[in-house]
C-alpha positions, -999 to +999 in steps of 0.1 A: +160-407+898+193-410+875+206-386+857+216-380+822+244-406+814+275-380+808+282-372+776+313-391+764+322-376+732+328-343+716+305-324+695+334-329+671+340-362+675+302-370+670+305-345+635+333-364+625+316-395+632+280-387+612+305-378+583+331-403+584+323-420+550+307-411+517+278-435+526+271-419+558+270-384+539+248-402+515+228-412+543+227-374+553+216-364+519+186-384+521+176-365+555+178-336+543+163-341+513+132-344+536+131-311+552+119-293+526+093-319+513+064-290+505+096-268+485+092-237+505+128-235+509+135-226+471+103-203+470+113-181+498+149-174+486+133-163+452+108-140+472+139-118+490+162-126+463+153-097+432+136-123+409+149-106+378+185-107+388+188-140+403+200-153+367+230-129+371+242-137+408+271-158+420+259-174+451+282-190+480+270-214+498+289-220+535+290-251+548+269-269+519+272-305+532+265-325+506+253-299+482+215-296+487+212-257+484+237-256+460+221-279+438+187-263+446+198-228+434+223-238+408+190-236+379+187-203+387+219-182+391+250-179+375+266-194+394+272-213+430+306-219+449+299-239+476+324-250+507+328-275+532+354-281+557+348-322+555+365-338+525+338-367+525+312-341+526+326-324+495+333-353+475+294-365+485+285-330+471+303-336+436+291-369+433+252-359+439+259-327+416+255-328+379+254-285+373+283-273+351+278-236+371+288-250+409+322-256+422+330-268+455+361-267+474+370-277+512+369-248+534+355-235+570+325-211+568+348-184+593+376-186+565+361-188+525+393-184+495+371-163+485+374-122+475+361-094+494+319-088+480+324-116+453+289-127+461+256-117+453+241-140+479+255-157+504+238-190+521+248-214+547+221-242+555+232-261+589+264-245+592+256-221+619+239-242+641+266-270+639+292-239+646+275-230+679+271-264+687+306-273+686+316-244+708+288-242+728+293-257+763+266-270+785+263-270+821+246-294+848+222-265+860+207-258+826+230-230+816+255-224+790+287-207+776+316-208+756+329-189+730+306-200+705+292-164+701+328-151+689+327-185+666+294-174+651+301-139+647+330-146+629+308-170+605+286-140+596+312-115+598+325-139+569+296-139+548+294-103+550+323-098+537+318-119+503+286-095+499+290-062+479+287-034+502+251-018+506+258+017+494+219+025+499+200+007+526+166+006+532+158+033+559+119+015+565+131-022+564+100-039+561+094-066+592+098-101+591+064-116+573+059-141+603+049-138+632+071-141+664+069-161+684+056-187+656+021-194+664+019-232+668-017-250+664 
């Protein structure tokens, strides 16, 4: 039996590739328009964020893509900056974005222009993922390495830092509502 035909181009490569005009991020748009078809995505962010002072927050959003969260929270806060590190994806993201309160700018989600706890929330939709998979390497016997947990910790060491610090946390954090592992039918 044959293997897996070797893998001839980079995660990188492949990135640039999905993203290499303003149709293809238009394309992208439309997928992932479709992930949140029931609107859960929305719901859920105004159940952890303080209803009564999402009006008041300035969100960042890390690698936004073409916009989607942006555009889905920009209704409800103040206001939303929102970065990229692909040009086409940017300019995608202010072509599909009508909101007068979001800005968006080209920058990686380990390195936001950005103050120290500017942010009141801080999202990032596919960024992570795409971060570990681009520094994520993958060996013949199943296993993998790389220094893609350094690369992710430095993503959320990032967003930390555009959060306010948490002068009082919650001593009895309350557990995650679902349960793990996700209970499939």
């Amino acid at each position: 039996m044959a293997g897996r035909p070797k893998a001839t181009r980079s995660f990188r490569a492949k990135h640039s590739a999905l993203y290499a005009s303003e149709r293809d991020c238009a394309r992208y748009d439309a997928l992932c328009s479709r992930q949140d078809h029931a609107g859960n995505t929305l719901a859920e962010l105004l159940s952890v964020v303080a209803g009564d002072n999402m009006a008041s927050l300035h969100v960042v959003d890390v690698g936004t893509g073409t916009g989607k969260l942006a555009r889905l929270l920009a209704p409800h806060v103040q206001s939303v900056s929102a970065f990229d590190r692909s040009d086409d994806m940017i300019t995608a993201a202010r072509a599909a974005t009508s909101a007068r309160n979001v800005s968006f700018a080209v920058a990686d989600v380990r390195s936001v222009p950005l103050p120290d706890g500017c942010a009141g929330l801080v999202v990032a939709g596919w960024a992570i993922s795409y971060l570990k998979a681009e520094y994520e390497v993958w060996h013949r016997d199943g296993s993998s390495s790389g220094p893609w947990r350094e690369e992710v910790d430095a993503a959320l060491a990032e967003m930390e830092r555009l959060l306010p610090p948490n002068p009082d946390p919650d001593p009895n954090p309350q557990p995650y509502p679902y349960p793990y592992p996700y209970p499939y039918p």
